[in-house]
C-alpha positions in Angstrom: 0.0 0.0 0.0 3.0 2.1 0.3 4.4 4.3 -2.6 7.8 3.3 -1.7 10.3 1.5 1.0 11.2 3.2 4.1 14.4 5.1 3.5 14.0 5.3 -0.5 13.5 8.8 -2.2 10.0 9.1 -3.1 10.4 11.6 -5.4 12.9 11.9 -9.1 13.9 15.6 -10.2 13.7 15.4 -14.0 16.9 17.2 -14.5 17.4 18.0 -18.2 15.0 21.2 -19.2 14.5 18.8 -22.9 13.5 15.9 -21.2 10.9 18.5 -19.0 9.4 19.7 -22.3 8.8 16.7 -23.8 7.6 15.2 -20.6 5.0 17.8 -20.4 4.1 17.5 -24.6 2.9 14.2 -23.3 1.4 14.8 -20.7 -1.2 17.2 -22.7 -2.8 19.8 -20.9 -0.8 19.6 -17.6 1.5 22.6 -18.5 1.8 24.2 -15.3 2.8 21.1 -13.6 5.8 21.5 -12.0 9.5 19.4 -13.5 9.5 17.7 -10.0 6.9 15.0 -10.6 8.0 11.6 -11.5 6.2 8.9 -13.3 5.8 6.6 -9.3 2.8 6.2 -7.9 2.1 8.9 -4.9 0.2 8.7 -2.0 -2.1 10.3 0.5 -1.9 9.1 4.0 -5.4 9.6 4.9 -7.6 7.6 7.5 -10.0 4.8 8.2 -13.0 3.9 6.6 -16.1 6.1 7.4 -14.1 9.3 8.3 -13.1 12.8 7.1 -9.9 11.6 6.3 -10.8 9.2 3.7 -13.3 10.7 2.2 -11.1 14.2 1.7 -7.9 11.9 0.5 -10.0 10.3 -2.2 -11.5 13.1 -3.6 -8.1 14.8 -3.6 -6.5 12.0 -4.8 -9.3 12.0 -7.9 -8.4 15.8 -8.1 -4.7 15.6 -8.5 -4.7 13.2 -10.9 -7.0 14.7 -13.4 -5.3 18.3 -13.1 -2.1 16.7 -13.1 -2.0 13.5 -14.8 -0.2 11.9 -11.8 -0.7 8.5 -10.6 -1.8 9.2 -6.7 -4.5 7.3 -4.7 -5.8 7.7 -0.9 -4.9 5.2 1.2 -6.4 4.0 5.1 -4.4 4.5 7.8 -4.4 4.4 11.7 -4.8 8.3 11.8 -2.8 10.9 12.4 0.6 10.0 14.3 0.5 7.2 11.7 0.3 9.8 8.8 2.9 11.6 10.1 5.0 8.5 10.6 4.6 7.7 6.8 4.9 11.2 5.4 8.2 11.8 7.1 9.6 8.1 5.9 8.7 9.0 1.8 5.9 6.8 2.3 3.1 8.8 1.3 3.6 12.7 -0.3 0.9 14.0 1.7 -1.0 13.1 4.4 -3.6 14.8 7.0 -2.2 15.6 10.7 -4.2 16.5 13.9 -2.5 20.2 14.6 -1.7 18.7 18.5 -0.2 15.3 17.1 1.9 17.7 14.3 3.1 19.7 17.2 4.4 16.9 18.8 6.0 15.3 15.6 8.0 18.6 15.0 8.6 18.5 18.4 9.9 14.9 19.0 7.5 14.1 21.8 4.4 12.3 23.1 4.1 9.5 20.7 7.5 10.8 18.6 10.6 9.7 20.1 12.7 12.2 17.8 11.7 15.2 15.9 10.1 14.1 12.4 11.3 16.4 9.2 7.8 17.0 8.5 6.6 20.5 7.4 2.9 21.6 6.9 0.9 22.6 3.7 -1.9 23.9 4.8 -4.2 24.4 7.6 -7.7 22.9 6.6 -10.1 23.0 8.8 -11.2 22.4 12.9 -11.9 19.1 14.1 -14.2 18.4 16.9 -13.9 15.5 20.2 -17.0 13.7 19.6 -17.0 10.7 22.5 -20.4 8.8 21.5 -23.0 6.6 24.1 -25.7 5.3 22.5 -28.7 7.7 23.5 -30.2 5.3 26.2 -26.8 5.2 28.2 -26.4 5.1 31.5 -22.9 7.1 31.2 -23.6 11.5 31.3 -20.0 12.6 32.0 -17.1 11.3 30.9 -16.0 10.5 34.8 -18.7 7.8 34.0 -15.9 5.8 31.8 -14.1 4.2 34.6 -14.4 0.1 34.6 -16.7 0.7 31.1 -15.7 -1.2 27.8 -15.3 1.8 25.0 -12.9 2.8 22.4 -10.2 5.7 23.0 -8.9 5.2 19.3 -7.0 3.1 17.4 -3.1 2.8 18.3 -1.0 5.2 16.5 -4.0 7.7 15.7 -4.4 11.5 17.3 -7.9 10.1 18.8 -5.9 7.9 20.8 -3.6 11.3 22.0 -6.8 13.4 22.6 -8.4 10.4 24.8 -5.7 10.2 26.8 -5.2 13.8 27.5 -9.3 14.9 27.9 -9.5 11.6 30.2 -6.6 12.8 32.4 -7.8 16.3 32.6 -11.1 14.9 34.1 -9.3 12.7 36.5 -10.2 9.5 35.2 -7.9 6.4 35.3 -7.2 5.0 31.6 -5.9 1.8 32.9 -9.7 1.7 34.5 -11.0 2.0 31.5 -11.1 -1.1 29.1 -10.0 0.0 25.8 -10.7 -1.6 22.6 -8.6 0.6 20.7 -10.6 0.5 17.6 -10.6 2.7 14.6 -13.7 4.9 13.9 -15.4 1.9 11.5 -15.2 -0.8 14.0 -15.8 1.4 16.9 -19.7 1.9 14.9 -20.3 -1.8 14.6 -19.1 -2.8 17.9 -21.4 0.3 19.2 -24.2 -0.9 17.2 -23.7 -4.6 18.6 -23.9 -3.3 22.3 -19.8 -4.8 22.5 -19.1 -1.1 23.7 -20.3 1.2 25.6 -18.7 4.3 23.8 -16.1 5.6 21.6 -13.7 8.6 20.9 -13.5 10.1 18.3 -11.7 13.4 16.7 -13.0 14.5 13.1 -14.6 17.2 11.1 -18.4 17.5 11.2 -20.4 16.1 10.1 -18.4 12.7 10.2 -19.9 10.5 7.8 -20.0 7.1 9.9 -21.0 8.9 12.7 -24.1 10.8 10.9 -25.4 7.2 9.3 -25.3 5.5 12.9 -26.6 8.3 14.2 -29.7 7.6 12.0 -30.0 3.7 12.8 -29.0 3.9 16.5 -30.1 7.0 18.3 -26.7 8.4 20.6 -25.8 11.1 22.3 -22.1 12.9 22.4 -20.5 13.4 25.8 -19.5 17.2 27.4 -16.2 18.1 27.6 -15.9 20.7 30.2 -13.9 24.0 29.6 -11.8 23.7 32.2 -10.5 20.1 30.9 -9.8 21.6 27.6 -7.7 24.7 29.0 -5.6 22.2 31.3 -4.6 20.4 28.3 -3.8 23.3 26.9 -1.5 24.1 29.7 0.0 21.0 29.9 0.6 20.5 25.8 0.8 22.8 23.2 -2.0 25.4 23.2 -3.6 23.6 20.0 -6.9 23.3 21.6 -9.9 25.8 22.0 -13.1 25.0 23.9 -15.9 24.5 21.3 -19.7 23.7 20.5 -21.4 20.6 18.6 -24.7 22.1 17.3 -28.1 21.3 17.5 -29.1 18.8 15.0 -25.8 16.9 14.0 -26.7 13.5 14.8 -29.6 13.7 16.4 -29.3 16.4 19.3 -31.5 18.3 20.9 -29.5 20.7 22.2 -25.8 21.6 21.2 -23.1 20.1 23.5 -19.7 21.2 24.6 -16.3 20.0 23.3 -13.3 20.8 22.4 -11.8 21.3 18.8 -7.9 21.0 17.0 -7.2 22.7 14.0 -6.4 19.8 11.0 -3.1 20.0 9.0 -2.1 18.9 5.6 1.2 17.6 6.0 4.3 16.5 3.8 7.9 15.3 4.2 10.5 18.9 4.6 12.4 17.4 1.6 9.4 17.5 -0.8 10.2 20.0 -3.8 8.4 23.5 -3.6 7.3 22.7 -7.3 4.7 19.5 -5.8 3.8 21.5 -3.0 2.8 24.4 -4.4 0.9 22.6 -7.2 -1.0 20.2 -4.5 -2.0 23.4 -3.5 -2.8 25.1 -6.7 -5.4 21.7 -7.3 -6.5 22.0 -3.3 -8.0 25.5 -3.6 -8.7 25.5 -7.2 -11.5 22.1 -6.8 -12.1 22.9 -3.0 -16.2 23.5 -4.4 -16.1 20.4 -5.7 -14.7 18.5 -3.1 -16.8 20.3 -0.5 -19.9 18.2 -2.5 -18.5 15.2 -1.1 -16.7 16.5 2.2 -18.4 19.2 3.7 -15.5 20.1 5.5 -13.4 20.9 3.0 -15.6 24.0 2.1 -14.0 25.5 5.0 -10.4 25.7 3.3 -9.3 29.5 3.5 -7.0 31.0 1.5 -6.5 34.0 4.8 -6.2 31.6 7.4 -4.0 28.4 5.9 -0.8 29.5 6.4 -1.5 29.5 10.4 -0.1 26.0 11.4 1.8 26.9 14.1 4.0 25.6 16.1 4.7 23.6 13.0 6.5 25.2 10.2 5.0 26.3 6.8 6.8 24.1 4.0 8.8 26.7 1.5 6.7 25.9 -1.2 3.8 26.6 0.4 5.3 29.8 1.3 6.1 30.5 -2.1 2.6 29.9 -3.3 0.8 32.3 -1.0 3.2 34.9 -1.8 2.6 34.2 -5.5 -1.7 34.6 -4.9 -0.8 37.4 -3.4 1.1 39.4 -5.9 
């Protein structure tokens, strides 16, 4: 599923300006692409099966490769910390990052034992703490999770980071909690199947999976306090704001309180600023017709997508918002 092995340059500079041009003659139509493309098959490290993830990687994926006639295809993955994982070993070109998990990898801590040489593209859109009880539940607060069976996420995913953080903040034991540790599709079907009591989960909204059980098994979403949220704040890096899940998505009756992470796309530091700024040129330029499929991806902004701090704007990606500017 990989694009290439661990350690192995993902990308080939075409190096002779007459092997460019005729490249391009070929290619028909895809003029603008940039020399640093090679003929390998790319990839975008997205998510499992029923999230935000997957469904904004595909239709990406489909994007890219009609503007750019370049072989690139989504593919699933644990989640963030995973993405970033295969982004900084060449094994995907792009990938999407939880802004806390990115600070981290940049960082060389929590689930990073060294500092990644991973840079960001752009910032896409917030994503929102959903932890989801069926609606007949007899668990109200989250302090209610101690000696339950539920899901904080599967291993190697920014869920799993979040869970852990939110559940300590509220004082509540994770090893007295009995973790499946299942990604967001098997965390539906063992919710729908009464195997689990609830599950964690960190995505844009609506979140497809989530909406459709939403309409075969009523649920309810969990509160996460304010205070929680600012003491993870103060004990990590700031990438969290207190935040609202409104009235109607899946079913409620009355908006509830969470907390949301700003979502990054992400890519390797040693990409060329040629692919990154034409990823970009094909992000913005089809984001209305992406936003058909992924609602969230309407809420791409040209003003505020070069804010992904604490983790460093890739040079191409510089270069391009200078260039929309002039």
């Amino acid at each position: 599923m990989t694009t290439a092995s661990r350690g192995r340059p993902l990308y080939r500079r075409i190096a002779v300006a007459a092997a460019t041009a005729v490249l391009l003659a070929a290619l028909g139509g895809c003029g603008t692409k940039a020399a640093d493309w090679s003929d390998d098959r790319y990839a975008i490290a997205g998510g499992g099966h029923d999230g935000v993830y997957d469904a904004y990687g595909t239709q990406l994926a489909a994007e890219l490769a009609s503007a750019l006639d370049v072989r690139v295809a989504a593919v699933e993955s644990a989640g963030s910390v995973d993405n970033l994982l295969r982004v900084s070993a060449g094994d995907a070109l792009i990938g999407f990052a939880q802004g806390d998990a990115a600070a981290d990898a940049v960082a060389g801590t929590g689930a990073f034992a060294e500092p990644l040489p991973v840079r960001a593209i752009a910032r896409l859109y917030d994503e929102y703490l959903h932890v989801v009880v069926r609606r007949d539940s007899d668990i109200d607060d989250l302090t209610d999770l101690e000696g339950r069976t539920v899901s904080l996420g599967a291993e190697n995913s920014g869920v799993n980071v979040i869970a852990a953080r939110v559940l300590d903040a509220a004082n509540v034991d994770i090893a007295a909690v009995r973790d499946r540790q299942l990604d967001l599709a098997a965390s539906i079907r063992a919710l729908e199947a009464a195997e689990i009591e609830g599950f964690f989960w960190v995505g844009g909204i609506p979140t497809p999976g989530i909406a459709a059980l939403a309409e075969a098994t009523p649920v309810r979403v969990l509160p996460v306090e304010q205070s929680w949220v600012n003491e993870v704040n103060e004990r990590y890096s700031h990438a969290y704001r207190p935040s609202d899940l409104p009235v109607g998505l899946y079913g409620l009756e009355e908006s509830e309180s969470t907390m949301a992470v700003p979502n990054y796309l992400v890519t390797a530091e040693t990409t060329p600023a040629g692919v990154v700024k034409d990823v970009l040129g094909v992000l913005f330029d089809s984001r209305a017709r992406i936003a058909e499929h992924v609602p969230a991806a309407a809420l791409l902004d040209r003003t505020q997508a070069i804010f992904t701090g604490p983790v460093p704007l890739h040079p191409g990606a510089t270069e391009y918002h200078r260039e929309q500017r002039d």
